[in-house]
MIDOSE-1310 file (N, C-alpha, C; in nm, 2 decimals, decimal comma, always signed):
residues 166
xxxx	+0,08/-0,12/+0,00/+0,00/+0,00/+0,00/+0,09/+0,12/+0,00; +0,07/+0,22/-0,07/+0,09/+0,31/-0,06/+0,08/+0,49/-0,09; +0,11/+0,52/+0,01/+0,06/+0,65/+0,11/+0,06/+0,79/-0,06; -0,07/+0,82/-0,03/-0,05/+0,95/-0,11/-0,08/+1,06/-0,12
xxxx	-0,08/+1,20/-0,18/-0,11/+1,33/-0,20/-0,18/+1,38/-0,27; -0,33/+1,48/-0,28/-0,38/+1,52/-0,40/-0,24/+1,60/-0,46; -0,16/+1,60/-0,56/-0,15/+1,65/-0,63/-0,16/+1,79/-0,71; -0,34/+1,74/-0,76/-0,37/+1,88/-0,81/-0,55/+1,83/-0,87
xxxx	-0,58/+1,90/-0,89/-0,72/+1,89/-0,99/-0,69/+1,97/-1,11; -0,71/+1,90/-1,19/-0,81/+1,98/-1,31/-0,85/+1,90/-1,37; -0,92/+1,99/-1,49/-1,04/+1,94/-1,59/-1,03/+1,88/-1,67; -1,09/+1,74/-1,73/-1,07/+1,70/-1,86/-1,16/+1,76/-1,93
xxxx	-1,13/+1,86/-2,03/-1,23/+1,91/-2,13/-1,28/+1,84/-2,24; -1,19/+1,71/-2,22/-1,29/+1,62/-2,35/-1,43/+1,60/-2,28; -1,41/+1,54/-2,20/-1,49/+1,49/-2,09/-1,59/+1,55/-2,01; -1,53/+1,67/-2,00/-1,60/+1,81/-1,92/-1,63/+1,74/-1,80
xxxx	-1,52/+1,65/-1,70/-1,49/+1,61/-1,61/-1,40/+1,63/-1,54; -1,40/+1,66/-1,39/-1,27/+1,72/-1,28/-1,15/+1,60/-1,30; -1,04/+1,62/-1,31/-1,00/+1,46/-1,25/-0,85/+1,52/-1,10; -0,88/+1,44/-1,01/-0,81/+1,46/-0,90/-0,65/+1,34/-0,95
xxxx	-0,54/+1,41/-0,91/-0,38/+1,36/-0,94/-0,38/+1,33/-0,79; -0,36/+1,24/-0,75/-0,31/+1,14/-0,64/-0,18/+1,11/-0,64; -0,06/+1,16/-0,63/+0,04/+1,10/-0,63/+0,16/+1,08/-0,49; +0,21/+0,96/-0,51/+0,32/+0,92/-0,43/+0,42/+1,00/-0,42
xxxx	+0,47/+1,09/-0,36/+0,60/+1,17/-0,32/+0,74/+1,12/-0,34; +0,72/+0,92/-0,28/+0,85/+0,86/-0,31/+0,91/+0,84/-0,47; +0,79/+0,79/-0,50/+0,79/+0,73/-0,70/+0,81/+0,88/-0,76; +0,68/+0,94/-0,73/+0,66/+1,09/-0,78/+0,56/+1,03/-0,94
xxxx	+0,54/+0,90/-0,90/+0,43/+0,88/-0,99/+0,30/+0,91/-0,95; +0,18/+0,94/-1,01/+0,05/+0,97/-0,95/-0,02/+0,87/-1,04; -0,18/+0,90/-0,96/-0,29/+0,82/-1,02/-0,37/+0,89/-1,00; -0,43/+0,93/-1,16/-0,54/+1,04/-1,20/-0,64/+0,92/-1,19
xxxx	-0,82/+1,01/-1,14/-0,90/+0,98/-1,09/-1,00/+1,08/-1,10; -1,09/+0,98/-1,19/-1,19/+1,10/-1,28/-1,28/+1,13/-1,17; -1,36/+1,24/-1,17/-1,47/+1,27/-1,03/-1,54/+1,38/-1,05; -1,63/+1,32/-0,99/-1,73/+1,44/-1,01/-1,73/+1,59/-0,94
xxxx	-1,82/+1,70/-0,99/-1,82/+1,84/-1,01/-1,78/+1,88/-0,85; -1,91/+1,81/-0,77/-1,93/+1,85/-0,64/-1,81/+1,80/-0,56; -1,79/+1,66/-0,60/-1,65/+1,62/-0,47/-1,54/+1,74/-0,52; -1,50/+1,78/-0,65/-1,42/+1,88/-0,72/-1,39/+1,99/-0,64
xxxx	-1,55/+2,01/-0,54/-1,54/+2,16/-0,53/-1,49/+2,11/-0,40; -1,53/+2,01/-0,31/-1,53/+1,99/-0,22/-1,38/+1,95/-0,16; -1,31/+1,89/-0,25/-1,22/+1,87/-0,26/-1,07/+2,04/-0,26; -1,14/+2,11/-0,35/-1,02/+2,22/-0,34/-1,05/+2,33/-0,24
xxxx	-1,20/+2,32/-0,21/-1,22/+2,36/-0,10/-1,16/+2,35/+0,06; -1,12/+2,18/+0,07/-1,08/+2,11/+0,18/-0,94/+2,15/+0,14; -0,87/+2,18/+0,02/-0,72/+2,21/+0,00/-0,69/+2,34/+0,03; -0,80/+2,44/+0,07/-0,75/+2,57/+0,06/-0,80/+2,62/+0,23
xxxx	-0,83/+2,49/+0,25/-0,89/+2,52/+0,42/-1,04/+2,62/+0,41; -1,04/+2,58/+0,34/-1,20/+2,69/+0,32/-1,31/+2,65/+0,45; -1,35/+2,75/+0,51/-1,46/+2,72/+0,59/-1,59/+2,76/+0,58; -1,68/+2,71/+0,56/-1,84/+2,78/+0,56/-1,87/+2,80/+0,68
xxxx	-1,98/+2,89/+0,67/-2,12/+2,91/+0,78/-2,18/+2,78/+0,81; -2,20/+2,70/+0,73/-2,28/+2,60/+0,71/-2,21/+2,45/+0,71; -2,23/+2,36/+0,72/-2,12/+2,24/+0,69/-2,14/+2,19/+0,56; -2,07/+2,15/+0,46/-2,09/+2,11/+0,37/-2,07/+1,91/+0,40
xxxx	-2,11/+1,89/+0,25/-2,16/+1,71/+0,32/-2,04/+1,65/+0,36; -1,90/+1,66/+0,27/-1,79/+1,59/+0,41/-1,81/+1,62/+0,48; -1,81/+1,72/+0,52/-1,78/+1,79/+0,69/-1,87/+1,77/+0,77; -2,04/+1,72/+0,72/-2,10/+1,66/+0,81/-2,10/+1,49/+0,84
xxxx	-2,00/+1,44/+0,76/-1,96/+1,32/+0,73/-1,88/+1,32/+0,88; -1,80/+1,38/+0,84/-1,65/+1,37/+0,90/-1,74/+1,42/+1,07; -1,82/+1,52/+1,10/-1,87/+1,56/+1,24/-1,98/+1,47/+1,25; -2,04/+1,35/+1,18/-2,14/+1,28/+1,25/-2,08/+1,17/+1,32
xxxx	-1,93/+1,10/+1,22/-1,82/+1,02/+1,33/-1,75/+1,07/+1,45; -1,70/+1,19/+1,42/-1,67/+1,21/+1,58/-1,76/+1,26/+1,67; -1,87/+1,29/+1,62/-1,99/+1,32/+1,70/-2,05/+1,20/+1,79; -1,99/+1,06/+1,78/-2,03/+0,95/+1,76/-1,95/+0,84/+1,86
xxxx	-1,85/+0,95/+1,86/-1,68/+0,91/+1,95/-1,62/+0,86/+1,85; -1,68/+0,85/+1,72/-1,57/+0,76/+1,63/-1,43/+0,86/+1,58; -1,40/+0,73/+1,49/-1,26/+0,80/+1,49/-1,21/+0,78/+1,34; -1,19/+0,86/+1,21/-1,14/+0,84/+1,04/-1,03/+0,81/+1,06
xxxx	-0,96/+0,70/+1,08/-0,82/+0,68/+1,05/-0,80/+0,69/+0,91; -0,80/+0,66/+0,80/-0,75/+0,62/+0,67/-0,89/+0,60/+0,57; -0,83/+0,66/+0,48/-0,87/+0,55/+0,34/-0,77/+0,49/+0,22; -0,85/+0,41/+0,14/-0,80/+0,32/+0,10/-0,86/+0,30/-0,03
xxxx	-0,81/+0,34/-0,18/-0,86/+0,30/-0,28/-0,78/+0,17/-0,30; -0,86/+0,06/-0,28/-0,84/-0,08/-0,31/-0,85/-0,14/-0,36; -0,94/-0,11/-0,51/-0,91/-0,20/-0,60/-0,98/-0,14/-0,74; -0,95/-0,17/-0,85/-1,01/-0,13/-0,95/-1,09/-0,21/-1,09
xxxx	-1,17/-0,19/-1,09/-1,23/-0,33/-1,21/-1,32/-0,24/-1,35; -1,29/-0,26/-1,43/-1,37/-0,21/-1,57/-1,34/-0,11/-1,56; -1,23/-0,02/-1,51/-1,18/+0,12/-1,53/-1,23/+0,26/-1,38; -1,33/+0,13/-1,31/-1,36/+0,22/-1,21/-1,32/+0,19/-1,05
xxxx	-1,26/+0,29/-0,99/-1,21/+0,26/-0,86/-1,30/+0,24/-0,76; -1,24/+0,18/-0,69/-1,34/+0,14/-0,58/-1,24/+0,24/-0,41; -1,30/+0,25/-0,33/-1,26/+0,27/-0,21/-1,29/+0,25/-0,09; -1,21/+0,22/+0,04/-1,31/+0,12/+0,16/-1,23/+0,31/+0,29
xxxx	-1,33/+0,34/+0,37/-1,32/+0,44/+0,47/-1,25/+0,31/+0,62; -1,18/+0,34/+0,67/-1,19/+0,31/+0,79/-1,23/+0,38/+0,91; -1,26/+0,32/+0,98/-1,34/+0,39/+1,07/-1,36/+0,34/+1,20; -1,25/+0,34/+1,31/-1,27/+0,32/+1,43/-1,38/+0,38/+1,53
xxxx	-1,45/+0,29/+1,55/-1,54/+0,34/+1,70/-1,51/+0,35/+1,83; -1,58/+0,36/+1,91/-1,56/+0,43/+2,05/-1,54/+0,27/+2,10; -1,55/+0,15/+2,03/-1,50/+0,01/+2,16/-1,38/-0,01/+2,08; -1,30/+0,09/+1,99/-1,20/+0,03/+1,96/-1,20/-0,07/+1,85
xxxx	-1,29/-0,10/+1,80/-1,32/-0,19/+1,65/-1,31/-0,09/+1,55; -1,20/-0,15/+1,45/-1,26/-0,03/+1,32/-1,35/-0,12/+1,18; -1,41/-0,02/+1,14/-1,53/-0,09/+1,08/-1,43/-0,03/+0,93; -1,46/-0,13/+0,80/-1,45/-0,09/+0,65/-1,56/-0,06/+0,57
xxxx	-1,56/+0,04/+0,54/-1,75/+0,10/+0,47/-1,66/+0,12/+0,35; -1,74/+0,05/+0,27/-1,72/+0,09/+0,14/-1,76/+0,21/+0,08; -1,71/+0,30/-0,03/-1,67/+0,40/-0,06/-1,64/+0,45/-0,19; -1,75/+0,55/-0,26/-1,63/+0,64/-0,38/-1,50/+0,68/-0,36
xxxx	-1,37/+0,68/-0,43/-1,29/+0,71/-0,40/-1,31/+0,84/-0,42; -1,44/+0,96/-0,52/-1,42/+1,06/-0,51/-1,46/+1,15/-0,40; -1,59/+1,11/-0,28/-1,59/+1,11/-0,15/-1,53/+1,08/-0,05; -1,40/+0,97/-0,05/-1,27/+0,96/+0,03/-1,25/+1,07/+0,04
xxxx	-1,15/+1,08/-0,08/-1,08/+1,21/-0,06/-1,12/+1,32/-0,03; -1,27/+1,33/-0,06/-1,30/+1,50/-0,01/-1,32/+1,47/+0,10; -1,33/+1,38/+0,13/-1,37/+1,33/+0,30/-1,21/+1,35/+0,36; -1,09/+1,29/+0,30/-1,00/+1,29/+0,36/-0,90/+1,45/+0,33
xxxx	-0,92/+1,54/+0,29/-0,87/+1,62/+0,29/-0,94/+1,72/+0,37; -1,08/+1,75/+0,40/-1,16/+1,81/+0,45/-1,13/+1,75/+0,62; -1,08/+1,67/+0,63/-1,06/+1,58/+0,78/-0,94/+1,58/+0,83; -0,83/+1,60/+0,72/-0,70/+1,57/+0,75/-0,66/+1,42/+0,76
xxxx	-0,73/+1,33/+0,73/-0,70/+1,19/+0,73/-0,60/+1,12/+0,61; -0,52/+1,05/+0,62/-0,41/+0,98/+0,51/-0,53/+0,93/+0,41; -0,45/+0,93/+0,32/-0,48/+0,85/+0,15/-0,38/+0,76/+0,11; -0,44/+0,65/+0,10/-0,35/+0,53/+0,05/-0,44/+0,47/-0,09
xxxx	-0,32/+0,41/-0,18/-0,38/+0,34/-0,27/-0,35/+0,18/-0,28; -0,39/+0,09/-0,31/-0,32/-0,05/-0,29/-0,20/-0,09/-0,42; -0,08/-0,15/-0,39/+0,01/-0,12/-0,49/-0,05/-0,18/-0,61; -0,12/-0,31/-0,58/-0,19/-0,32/-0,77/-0,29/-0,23/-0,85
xxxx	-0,31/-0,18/-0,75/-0,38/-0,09/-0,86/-0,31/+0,05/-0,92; -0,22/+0,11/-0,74/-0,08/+0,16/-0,82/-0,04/+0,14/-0,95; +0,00/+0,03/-0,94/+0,13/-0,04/-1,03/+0,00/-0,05/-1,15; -0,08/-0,05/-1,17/-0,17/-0,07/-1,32/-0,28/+0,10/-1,30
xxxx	-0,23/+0,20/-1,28/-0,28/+0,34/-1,33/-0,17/+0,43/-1,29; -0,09/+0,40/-1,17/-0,02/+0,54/-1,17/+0,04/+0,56/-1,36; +0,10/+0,73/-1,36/+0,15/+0,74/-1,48/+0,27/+0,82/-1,44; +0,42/+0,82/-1,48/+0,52/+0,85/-1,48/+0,49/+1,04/-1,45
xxxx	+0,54/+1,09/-1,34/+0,55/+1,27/-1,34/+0,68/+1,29/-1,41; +0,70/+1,41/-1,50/+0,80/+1,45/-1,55/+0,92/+1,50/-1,47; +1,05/+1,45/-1,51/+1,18/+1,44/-1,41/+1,23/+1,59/-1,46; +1,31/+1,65/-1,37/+1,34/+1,78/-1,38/+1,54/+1,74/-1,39
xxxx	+1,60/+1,68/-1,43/+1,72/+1,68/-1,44/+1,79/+1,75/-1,57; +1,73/+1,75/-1,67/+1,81/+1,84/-1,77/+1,69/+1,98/-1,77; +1,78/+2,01/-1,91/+1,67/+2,19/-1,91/+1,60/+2,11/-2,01; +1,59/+2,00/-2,10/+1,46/+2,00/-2,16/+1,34/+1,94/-2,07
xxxx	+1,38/+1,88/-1,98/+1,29/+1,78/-1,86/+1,20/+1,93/-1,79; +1,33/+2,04/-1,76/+1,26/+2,12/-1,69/+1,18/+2,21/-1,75; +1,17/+2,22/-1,93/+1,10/+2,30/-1,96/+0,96/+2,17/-1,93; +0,96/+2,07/-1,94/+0,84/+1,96/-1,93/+0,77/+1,98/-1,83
xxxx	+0,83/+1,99/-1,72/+0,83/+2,02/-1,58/+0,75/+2,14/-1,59; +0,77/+2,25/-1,62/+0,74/+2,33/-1,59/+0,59/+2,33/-1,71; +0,58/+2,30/-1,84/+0,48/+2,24/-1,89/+0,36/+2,19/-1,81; +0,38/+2,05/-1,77/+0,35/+2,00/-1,64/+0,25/+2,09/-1,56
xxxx	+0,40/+2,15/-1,49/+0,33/+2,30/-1,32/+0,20/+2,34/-1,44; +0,19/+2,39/-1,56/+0,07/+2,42/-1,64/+0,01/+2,36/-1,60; -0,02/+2,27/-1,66/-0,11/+2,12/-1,67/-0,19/+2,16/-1,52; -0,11/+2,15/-1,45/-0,17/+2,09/-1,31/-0,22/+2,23/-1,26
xxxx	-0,21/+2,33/-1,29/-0,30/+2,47/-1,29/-0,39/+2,48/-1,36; -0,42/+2,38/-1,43/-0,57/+2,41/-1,53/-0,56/+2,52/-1,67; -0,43/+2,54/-1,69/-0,38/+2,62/-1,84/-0,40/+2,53/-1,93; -0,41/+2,40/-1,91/-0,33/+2,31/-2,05/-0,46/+2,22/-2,07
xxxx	-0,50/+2,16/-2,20/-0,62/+2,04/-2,16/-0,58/+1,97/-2,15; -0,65/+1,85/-2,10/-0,60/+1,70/-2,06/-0,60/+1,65/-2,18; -0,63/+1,66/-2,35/-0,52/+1,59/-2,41/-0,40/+1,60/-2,42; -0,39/+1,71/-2,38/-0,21/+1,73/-2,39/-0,12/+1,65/-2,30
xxxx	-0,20/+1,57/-2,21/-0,17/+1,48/-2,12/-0,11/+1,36/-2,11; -0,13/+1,32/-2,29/-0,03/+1,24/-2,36/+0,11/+1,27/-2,30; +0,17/+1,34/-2,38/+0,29/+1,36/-2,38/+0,36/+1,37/-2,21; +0,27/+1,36/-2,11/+0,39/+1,34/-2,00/+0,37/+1,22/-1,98
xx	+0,34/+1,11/-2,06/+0,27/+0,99/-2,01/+0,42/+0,88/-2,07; +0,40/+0,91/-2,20/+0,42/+0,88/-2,32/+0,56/+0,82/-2,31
């Protein structure tokens, strides 16, 4: 298993879908993960520390378990079949049992960033979607690199997506 980071969001404009970059810090490989509008918002919301008046649905996620005595340790996108991810929440209660609820992985994460809880992915499914991040050791890698920093700001479309793959 291993431990990961949103990355970044942006949009597939083929698609006119958000997709969230998950990547590993050690590899510096990621795993893009299509999702919808609302987890999108809820998601760069939970990155920028944003707070409402009001709770939005992670947040009443995340305060109906500790309202509960429970406790989010982790999640866990665990496995993937016909191109769609799956994800399981852990979720320790007040006797010390943690329970596995199954899960969107695009409600994980907004769950897990809006909570401060880790993100893990399982290495097989790692190992069959991450996609190589562009290496910064020469000045052509770093103009890629720096291509890329686009990309992951929402300047570039996701066809152009090829080419850091490739």
């Amino acid at each position: 298993m291993r431990k990961v980071e949103v990355k970044a969001l942006v949009m597939d404009y083929i698609q006119k879908t958000p997709v969230v970059l998950l990547q590993d810090p050690v590899s510096e490989k990621a795993v893009p993960v299509w999702i919808g509008s609302n987890e999108a918002h809820a998601i760069a919301y939970g990155l920028q520390d944003k707070e409402f008046p009001r709770p939005l649905t992670h947040d009443l996620m995340g305060n109906m378990v500790n309202s509960l005595g429970g406790e989010l340790e982790k999640i866990v996108i665990d496995s993937l079949h016909d191109n769609v991810y799956y994800a399981t929440l852990f979720v320790r209660d007040v006797d010390d049992q943690v329970h596995e609820i199954d899960a969107r992985p695009s409600d994980s994460v907004a769950l897990a960033v809006r909570t401060d809880i880790p993100i893990f992915i399982a290495d097989d499914v790692f190992d069959n979607a991450a996609i190589e991040m562009p290496e910064q050791d020469d000045e052509e890698n770093i103009l890629q690199a720096e291509d890329f920093e686009d990309f992951v700001e929402g300047k570039m479309n996701l066809s152009d997506f090829k080419k850091f793959i490739g």
